[in-house]
C-alpha positions as CSV (number, residue, x, y, z in Angstrom):
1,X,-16.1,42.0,-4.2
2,X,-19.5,43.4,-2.3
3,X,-21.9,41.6,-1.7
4,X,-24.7,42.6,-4.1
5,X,-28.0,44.1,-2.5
6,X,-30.8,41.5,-2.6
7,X,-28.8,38.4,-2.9
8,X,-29.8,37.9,0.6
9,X,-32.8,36.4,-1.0
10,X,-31.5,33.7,-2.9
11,X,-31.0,30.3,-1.9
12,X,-29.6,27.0,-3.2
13,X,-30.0,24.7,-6.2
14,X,-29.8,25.0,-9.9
15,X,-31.9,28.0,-11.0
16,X,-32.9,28.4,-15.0
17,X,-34.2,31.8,-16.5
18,X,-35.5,32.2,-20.2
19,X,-34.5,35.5,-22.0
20,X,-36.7,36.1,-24.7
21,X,-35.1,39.0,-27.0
22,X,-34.8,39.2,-30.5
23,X,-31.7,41.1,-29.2
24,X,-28.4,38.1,-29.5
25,X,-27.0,41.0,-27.1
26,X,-29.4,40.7,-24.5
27,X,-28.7,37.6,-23.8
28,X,-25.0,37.9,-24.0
29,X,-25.2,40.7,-21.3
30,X,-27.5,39.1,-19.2
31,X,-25.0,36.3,-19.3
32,X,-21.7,38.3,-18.6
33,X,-23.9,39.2,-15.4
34,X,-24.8,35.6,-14.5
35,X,-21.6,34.6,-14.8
36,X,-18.7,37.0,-14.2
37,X,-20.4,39.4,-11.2
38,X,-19.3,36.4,-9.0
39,X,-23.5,36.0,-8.3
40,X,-22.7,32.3,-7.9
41,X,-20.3,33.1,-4.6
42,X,-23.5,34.3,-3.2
43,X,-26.0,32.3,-3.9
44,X,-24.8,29.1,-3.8
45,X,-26.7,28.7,-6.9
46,X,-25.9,27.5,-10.7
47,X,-27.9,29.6,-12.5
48,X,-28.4,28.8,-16.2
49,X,-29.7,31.3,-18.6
50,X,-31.4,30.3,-22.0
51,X,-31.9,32.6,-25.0
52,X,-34.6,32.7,-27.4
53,X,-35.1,35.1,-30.1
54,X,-39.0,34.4,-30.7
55,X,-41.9,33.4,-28.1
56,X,-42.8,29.9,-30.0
57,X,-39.3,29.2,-29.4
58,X,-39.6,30.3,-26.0
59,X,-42.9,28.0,-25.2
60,X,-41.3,25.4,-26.3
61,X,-39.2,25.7,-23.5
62,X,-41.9,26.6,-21.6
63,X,-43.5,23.0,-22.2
64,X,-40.2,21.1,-21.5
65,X,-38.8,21.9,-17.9
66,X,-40.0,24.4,-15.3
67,X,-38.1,27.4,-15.7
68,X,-38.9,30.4,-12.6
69,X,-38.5,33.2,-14.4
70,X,-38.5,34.8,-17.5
71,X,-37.1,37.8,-19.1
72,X,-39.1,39.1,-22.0
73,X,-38.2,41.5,-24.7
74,X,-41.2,44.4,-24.2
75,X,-40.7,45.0,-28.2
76,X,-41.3,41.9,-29.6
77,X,-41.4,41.2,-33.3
78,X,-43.7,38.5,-33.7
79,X,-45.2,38.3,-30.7
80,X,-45.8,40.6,-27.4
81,X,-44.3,40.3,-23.3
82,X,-48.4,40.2,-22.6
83,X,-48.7,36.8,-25.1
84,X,-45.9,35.7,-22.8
85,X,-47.6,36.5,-19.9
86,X,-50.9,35.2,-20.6
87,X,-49.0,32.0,-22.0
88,X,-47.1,31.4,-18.9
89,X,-50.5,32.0,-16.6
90,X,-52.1,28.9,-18.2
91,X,-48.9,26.9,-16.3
92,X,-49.8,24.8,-13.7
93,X,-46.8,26.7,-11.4
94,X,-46.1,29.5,-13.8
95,X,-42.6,31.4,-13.5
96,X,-42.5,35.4,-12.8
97,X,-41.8,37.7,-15.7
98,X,-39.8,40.5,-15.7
99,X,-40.0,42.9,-19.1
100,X,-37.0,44.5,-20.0
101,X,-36.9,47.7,-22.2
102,X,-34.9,50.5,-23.5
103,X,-38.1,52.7,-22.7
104,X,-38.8,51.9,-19.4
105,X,-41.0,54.3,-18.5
106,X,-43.5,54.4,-15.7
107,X,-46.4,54.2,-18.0
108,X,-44.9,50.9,-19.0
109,X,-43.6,49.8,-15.5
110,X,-47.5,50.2,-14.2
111,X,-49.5,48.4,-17.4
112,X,-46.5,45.2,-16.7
113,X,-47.3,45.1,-12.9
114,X,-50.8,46.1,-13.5
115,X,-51.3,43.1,-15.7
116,X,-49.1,40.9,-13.9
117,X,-45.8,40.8,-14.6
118,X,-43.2,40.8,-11.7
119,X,-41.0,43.5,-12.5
120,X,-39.3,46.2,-15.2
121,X,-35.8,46.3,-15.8
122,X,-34.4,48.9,-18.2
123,X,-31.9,48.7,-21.0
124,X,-28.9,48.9,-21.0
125,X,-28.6,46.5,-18.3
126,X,-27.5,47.6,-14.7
127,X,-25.6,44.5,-13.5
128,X,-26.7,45.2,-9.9
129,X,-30.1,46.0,-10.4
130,X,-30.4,42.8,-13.1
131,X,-29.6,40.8,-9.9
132,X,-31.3,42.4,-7.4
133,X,-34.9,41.7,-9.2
134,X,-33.8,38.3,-10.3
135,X,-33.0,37.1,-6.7
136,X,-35.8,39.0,-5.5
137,X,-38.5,37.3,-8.4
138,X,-36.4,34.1,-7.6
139,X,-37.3,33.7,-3.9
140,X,-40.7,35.2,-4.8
141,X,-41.5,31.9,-7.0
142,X,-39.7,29.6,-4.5
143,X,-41.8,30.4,-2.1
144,X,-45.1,30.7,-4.2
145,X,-44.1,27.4,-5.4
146,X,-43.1,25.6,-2.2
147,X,-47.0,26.3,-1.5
148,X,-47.8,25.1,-5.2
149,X,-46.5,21.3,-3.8
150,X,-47.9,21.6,-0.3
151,X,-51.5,22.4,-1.9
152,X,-51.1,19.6,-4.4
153,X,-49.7,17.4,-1.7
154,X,-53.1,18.2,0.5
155,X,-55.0,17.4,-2.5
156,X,-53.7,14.0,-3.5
157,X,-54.1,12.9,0.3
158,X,-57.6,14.6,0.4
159,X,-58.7,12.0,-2.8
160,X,-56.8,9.2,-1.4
161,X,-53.9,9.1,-4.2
């Protein structure tokens, strides 16, 4: 099997990522990926992917366990991938989100990266691509959040905690 491009990136440890889709199919094909591309053999990783059909569902989630990243439906019905965003912005170490969309256009690739988001990945899903900017948003909130503790660390020490 090659070795997928950008899996350098990844490291170790259990890995969650939320798909939020009103789509049951998006899910399942985002799971076939997870699971039968042999990602795992790379990355040393168990990932573990969650589906929601509907962004309250989806906070919920959100509230219970930190979760890196999150793959949001850009045509959601209630609900929009910019509520998600500005949801997940008001976490203390909020994961990356990467809209997915049959109509991935560059007018929608700039307004998600121009407000945010980490990434666009079109539909129907490109196995290789799907985990080339999921390792790559992986590492980028592993590091952003290994600074997230060291900050917090400096903090409680600066207050005397």
């Amino acid at each position: 099997m090659k070795r997928p491009f950008g899996i350098e990136t990844a490291g170790t440890g259990n890995v969650t990522v939320l798909c939020v889709s009103p789509s049951h199919a998006d899910g399942v094909s985002l799971q076939r990926i997870f699971y039968e591309s042999g990602w795992g053999v790379y990355t040393n990783s168990k990932w573990t992917l969650i589906a929601r059909t509907a962004l309250d569902s989806a906070f919920s989630i959100l509230r219970e366990a930190p979760v890196p990243i999150v793959i949001c439906e850009g045509d959601l019905s209630p609900g929009t991938w910019q509520e998600m965003l500005e949801y997940i912005s008001l976490l203390p170490d909020p994961p990356l989100l990467i809209v997915i969309s049959r109509l991935a256009d560059d007018r929608l690739w700039a307004e998600a990266l121009n407000l945010g988001a980490y990434d666009v990945l079109a539909k129907p899903f490109d196995a290789a691509e799907v985990i080339r900017i999921v390792s790559l948003a992986w590492r980028h909130w592993q590091d952003r959040h290994d600074l997230h503790c060291v900050r917090t660390r400096q903090r409680m020490a600066a207050v005397g905690a």
